[in-house]
C-alpha positions in Angstrom: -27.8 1.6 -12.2 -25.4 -1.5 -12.2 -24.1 -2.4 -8.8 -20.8 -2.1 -9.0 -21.9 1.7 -9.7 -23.4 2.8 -6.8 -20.4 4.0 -4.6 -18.6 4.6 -7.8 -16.4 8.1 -6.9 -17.4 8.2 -3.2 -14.1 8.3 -0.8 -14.5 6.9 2.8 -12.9 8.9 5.4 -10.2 6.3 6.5 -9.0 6.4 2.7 -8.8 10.3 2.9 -6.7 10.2 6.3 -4.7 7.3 4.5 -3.6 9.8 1.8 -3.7 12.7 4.1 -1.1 10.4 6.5 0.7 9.2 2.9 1.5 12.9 1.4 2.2 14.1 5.4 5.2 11.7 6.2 6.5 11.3 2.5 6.8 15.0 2.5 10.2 15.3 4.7 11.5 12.4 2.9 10.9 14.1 -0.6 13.1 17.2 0.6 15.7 15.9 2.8 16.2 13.5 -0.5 16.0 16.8 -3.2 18.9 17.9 -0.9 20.7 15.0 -1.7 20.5 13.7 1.2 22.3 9.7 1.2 21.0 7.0 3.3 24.2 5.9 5.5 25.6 2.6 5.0 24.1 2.9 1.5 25.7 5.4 -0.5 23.8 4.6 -3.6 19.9 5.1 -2.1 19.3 8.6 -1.6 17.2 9.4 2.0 13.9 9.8 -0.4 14.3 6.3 -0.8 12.6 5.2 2.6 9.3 6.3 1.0 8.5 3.0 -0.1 7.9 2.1 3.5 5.1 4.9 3.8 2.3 3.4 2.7 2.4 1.0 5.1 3.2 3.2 8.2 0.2 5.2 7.3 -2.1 2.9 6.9 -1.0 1.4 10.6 -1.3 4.7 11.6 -5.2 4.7 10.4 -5.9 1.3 10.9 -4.8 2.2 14.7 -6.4 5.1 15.4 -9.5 3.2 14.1 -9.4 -0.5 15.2 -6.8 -0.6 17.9 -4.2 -2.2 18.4 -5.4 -5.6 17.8 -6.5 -3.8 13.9 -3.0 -3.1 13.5 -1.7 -6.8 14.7 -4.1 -8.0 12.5 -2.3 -5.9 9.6 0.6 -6.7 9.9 0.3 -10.4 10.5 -2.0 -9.9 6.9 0.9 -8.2 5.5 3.4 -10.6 6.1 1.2 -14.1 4.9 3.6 -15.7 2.7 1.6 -18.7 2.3 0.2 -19.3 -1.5 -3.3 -17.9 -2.0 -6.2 -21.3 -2.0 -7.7 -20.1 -5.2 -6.0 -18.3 -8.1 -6.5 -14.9 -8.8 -8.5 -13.5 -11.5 -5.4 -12.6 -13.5 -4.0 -15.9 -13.4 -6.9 -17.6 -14.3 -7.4 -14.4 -17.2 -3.9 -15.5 -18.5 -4.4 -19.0 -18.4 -7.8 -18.5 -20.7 -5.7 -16.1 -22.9 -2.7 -18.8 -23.3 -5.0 -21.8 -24.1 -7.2 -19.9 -26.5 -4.1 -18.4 -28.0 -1.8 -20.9 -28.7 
């Protein structure tokens, strides 16, 4: 069995309370914004709109209850690195093979 393979399909249980804490808070948001709910000061974004900022409180949320504090400063600081990656990422370095060979 290749390696990549061997935890193929298994979930770890900070990944299921991640979805459990995604689907639990995005949940009010998805009704209040069914009602039509509008976001005040922006009359355009309906209230379902501050889902997008889910993900990322839930995964505080678990990060935490599991590491602490300190897990979560370390999150967000992560989060919020703007500075350019060191090495280029396997899709820019896919496109680059995929231009040259290409043109």
């Amino acid at each position: 069995m290749p390696a990549c393979a061997a935890g193929a399909g298994v979930i770890t249980a900070p990944l299921r309370r991640f979805f459990f804490w995604v689907i639990g808070l995005s949940v009010p948001f998805y009704v209040l914004g069914a009602f039509g709910l509008r976001l005040p000061g922006f009359p355009i974004l309906p209230l379902g709109a501050l889902m997008a900022f889910v993900p990322m409180l839930a995964a505080l949320i678990v990060v935490c209850r599991g590491e602490g504090v300190d897990g979560a400063k370390a999150l967000l600081k992560s989060a919020g690195d703007l500075r350019p990656p060191t090495m280029p990422s396997a899709a820019i370095c896919a496109t680059r093979r995929y231009v040259l060979a290409h043109c």
